[in-house]
BAGUTOR-244630 format. One line per 2 residues: their letters; for each residue y, x, z of N, C-alpha, C. Coordinates in steps of 0.1 Angstrom, whole numbers, padded with zeros to 4 digits. Layout:
BEGIN
a> Y:X:Z:Y:X:Z:Y:X:Z  ...
***
This chain:
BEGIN
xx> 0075:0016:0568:0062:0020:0573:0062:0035:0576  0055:0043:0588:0049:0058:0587:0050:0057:0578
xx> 0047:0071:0576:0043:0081:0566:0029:0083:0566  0025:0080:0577:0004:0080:0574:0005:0073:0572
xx> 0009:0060:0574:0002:0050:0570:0004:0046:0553  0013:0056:0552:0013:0055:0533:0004:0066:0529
xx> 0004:0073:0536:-0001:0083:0527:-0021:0078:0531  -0028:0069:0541:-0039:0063:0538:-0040:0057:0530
xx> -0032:0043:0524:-0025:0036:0516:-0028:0045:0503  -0022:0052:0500:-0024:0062:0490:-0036:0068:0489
xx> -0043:0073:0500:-0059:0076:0497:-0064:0068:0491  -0065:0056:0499:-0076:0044:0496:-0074:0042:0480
xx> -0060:0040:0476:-0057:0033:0461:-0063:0047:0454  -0062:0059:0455:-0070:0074:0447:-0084:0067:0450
xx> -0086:0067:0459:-0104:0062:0459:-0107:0057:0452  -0103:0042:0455:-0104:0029:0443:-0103:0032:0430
xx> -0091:0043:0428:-0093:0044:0411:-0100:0051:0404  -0104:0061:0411:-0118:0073:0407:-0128:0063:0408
xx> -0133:0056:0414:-0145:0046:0412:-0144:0039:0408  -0134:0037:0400:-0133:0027:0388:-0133:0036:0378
xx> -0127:0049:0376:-0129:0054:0363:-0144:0061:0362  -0147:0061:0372:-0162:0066:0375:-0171:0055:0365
xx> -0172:0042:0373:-0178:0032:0369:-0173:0028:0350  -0164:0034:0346:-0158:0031:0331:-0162:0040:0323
xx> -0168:0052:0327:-0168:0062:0323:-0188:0067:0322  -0192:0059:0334:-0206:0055:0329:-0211:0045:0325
xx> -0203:0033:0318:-0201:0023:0313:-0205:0031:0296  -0190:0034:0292:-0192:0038:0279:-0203:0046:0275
xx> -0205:0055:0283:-0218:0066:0278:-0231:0057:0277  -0232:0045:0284:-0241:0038:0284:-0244:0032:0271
xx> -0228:0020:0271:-0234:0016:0254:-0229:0023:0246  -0221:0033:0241:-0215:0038:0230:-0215:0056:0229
xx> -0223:0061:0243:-0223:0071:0242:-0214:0080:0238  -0202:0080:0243:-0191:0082:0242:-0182:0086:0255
xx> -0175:0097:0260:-0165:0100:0265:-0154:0104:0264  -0145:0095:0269:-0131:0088:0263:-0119:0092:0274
xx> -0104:0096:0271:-0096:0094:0283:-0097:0082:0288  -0089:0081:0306:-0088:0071:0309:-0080:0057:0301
xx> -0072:0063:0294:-0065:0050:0287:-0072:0043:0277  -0082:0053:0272:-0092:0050:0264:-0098:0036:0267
xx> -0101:0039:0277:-0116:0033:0286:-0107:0017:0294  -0095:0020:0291:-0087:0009:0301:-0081:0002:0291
xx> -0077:0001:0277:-0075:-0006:0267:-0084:-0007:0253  -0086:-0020:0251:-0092:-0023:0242:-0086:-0020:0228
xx> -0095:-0016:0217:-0086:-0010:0203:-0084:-0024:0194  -0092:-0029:0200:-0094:-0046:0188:-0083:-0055:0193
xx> -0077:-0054:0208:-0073:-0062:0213:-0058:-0058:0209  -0056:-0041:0211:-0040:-0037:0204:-0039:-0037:0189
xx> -0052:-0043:0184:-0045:-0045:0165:-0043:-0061:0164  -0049:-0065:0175:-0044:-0083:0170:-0031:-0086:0174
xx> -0024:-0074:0187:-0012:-0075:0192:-0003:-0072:0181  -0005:-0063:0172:0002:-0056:0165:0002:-0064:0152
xx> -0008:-0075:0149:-0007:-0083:0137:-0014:-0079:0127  -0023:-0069:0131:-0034:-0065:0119:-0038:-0073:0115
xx> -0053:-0075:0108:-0062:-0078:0103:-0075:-0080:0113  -0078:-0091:0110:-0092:-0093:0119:-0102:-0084:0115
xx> -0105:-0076:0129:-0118:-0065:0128:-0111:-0052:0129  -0099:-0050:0129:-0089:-0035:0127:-0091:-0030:0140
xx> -0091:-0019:0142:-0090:-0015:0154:-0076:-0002:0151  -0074:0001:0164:-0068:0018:0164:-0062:0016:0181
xx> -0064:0033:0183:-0065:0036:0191:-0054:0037:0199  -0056:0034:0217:-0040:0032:0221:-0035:0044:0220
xx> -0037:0057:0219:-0029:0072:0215:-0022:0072:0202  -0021:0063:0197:-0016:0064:0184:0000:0058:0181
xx> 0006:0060:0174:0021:0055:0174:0020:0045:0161  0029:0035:0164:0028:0025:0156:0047:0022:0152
xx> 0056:0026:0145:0071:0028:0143:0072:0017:0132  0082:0006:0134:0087:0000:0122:0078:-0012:0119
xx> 0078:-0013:0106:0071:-0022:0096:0057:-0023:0089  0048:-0020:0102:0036:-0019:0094:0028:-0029:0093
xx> 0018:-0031:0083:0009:-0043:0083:-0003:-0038:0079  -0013:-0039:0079:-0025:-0035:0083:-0037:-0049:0077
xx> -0041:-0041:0068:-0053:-0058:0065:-0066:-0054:0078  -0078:-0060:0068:-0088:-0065:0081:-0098:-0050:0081
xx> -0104:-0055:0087:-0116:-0042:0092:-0110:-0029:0087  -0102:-0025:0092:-0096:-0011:0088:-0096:-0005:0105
xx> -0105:0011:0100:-0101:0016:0117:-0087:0027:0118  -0080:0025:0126:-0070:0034:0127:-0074:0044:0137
xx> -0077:0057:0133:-0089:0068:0147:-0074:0074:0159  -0079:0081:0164:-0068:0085:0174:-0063:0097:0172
xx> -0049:0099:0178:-0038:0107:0178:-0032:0103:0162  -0030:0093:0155:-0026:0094:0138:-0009:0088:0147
xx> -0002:0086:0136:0011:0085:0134:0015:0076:0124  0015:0060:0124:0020:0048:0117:0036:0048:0114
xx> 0046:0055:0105:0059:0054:0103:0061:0043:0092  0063:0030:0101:0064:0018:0086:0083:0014:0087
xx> 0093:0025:0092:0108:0025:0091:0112:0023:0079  0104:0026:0067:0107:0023:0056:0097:0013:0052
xx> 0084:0009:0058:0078:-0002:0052:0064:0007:0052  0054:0000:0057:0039:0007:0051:0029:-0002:0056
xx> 0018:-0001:0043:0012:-0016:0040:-0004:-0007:0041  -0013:-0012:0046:-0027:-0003:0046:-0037:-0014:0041
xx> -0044:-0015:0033:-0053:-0026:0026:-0065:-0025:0038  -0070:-0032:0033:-0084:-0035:0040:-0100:-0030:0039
xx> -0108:-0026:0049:-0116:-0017:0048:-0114:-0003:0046  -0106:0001:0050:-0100:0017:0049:-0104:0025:0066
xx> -0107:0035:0064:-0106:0049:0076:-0094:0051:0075  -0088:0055:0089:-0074:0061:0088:-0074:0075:0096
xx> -0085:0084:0094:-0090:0097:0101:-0081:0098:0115  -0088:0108:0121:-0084:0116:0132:-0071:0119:0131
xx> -0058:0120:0137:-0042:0133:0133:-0040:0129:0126  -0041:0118:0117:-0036:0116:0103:-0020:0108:0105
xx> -0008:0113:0099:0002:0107:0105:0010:0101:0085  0015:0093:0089:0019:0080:0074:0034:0085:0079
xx> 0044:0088:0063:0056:0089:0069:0064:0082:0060  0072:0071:0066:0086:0060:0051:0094:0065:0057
xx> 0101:0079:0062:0113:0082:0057:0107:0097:0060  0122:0102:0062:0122:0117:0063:0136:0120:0072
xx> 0141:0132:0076:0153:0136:0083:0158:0150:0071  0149:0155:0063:0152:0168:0056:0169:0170:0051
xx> 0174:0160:0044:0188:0157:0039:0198:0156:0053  0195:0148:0062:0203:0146:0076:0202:0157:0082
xx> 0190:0167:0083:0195:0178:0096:0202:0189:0086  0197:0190:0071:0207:0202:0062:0219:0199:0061
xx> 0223:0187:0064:0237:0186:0063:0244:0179:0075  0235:0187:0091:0244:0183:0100:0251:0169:0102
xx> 0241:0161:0097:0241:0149:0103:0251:0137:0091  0252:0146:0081:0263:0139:0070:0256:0131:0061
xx> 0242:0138:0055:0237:0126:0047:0226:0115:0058  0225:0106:0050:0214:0094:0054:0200:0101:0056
xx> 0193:0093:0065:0180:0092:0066:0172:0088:0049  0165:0096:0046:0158:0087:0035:0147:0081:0036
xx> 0147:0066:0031:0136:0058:0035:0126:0050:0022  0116:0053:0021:0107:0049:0007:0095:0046:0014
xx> 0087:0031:0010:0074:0026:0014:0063:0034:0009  0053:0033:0017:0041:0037:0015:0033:0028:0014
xx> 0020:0025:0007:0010:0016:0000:-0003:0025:0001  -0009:0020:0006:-0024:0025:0007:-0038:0013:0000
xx> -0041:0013:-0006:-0050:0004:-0011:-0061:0000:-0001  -0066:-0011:-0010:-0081:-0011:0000:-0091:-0005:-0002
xx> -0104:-0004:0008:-0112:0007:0004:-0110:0020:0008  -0100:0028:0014:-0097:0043:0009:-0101:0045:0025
xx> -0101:0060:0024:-0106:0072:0033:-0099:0080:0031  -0091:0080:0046:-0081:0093:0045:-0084:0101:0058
xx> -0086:0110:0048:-0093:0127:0060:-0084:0129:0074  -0095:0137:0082:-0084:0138:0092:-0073:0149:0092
xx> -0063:0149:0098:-0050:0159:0097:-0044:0155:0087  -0050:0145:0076:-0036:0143:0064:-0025:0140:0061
xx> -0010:0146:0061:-0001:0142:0063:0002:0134:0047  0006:0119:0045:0008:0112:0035:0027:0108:0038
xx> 0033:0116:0029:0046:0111:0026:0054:0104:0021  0065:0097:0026:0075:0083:0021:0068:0082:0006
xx> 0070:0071:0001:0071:0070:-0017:0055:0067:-0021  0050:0078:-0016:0036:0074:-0022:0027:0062:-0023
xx> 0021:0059:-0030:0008:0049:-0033:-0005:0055:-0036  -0015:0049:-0029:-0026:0054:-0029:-0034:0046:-0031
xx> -0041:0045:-0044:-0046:0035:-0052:-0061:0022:-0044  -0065:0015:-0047:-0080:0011:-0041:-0093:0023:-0043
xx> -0100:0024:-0036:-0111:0027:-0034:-0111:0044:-0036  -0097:0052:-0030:-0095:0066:-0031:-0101:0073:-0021
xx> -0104:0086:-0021:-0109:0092:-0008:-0096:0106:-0005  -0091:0107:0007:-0084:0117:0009:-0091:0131:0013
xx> -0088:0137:0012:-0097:0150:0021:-0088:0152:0034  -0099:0159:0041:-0091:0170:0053:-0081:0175:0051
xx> -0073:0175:0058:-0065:0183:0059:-0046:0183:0045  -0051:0175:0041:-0039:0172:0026:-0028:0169:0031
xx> -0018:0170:0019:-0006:0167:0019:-0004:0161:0012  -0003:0147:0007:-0005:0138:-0001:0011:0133:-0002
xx> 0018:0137:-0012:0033:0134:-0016:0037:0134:-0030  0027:0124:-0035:0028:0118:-0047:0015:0106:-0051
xx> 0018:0098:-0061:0007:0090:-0061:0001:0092:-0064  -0016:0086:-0060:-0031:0087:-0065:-0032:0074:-0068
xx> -0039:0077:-0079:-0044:0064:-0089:-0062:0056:-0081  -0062:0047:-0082:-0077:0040:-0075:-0085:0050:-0082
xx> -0094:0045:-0076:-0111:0055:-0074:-0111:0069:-0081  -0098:0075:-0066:-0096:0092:-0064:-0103:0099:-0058
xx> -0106:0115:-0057:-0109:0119:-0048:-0098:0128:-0051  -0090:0128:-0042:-0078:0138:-0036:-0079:0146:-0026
xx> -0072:0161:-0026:-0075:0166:-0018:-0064:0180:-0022  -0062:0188:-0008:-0052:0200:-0006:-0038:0200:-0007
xx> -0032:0206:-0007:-0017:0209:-0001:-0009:0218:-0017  0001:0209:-0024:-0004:0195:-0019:-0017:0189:-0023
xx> -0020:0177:-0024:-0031:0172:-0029:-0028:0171:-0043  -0042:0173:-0050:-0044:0170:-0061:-0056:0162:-0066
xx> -0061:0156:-0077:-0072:0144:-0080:-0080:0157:-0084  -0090:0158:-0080:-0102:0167:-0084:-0114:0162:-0085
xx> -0112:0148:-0087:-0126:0137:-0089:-0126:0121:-0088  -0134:0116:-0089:-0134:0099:-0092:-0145:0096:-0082
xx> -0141:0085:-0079:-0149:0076:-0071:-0162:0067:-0079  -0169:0063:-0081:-0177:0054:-0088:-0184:0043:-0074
xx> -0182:0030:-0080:-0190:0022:-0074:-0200:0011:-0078  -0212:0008:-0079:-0221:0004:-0084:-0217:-0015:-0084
xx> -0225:-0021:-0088:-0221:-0038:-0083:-0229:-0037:-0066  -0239:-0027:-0070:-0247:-0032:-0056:-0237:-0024:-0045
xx> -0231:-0016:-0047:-0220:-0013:-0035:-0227:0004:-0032  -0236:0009:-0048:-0237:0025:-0043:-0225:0035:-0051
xx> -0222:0040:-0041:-0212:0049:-0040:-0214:0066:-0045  -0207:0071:-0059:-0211:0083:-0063:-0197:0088:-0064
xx> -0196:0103:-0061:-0187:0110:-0058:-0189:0124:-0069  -0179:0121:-0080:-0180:0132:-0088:-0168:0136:-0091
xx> -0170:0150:-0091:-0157:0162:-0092:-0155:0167:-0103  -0149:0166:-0109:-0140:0175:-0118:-0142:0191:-0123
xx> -0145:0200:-0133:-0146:0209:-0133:-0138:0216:-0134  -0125:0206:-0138:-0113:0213:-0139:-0106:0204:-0131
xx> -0098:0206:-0123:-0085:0199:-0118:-0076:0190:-0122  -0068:0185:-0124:-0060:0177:-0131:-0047:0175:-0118
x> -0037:0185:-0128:-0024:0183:-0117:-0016:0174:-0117
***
């Protein structure tokens, strides 16, 4: 073919797809009041956790990376831009937030690049209970467990275990409080006046 006649070809198909992301884009603001990238708006989050073998009701977002061995129970949301490293194994319970940037790591490179490529990768599972809330930006590293019904904070470094109904939080993280939960399902958050390292 010309060369115009590709490069109309190529208008029309730019046309077509601005009026579709047009049309996707006043879609969402409609019901969810929300504006999303286009890959946003072009993949379903419920549809990529059934692919992935979640839990029924899981969502997470298609910007997000998914490495290895992960499994994922039900109604847990995985938010966007996070980082799933299940190379060593990583198991997320059910009913959990998994914040904004929040990235999960089962191994490490630290040993391999200090020694120029001579020692091993090291690789240790991570366990997340059910129930929990982990802040956004939190980096959670190989080995740890993080008990049922814990809360992470913003921004943490979580590289050791937290025991169920935590409130953890800082760099690294530390328990600075307990969860409490009622039978009826009310939720009290009390902190510590002293820390406990």
């Amino acid at each position: 073919m010309e060369k115009q006649v590709w490069e109309e070809i190529d208008n029309q198909l730019l046309k077509e797809l601005r009026q579709l992301y047009k049309t996707l884009v006043e879609r969402m603001k409609q019901k969810w009041k929300r504006d999303l990238p286009l890959e946003e708006l072009l993949f379903d989050r419920w549809e990529r956790a059934k692919q992935l073998g979640f839990g029924e009701g899981t969502s997470i977002y298609h910007n997000s990376y998914v490495y290895g061995d992960v499994k994922v129970g039900k109604y847990t949301w995985i938010g966007p831009f996070t980082i799933l490293d299940g190379t060593g194994g990583l198991e997320i319970g059910d009913y959990c937030n998994i914040s904004a940037g929040v990235q999960i790591y089962t191994h490490d490179t630290v040993k391999w690049a200090l020694s120029g490529g001579k020692a091993e990768y090291e690789r240790m599972p991570v366990k997340i209970g059910n129930c929990c809330y982990i802040g956004p930006l939190s980096v959670i590293t190989k080995g740890v467990e993080i008990g049922d019904n814990s809360l992470i904070g913003a921004f943490s470094l979580v590289n050791k275990n937290i025991p169920r109904n935590s409130i953890a939080l800082g760099i690294p993280a530390k328990v600075v409080g307990k969860v409490e939960i009622s039978e009826e399902g009310d939720v009290k958050l009390i902190y510590f006046k002293k820390v406990i390292r």
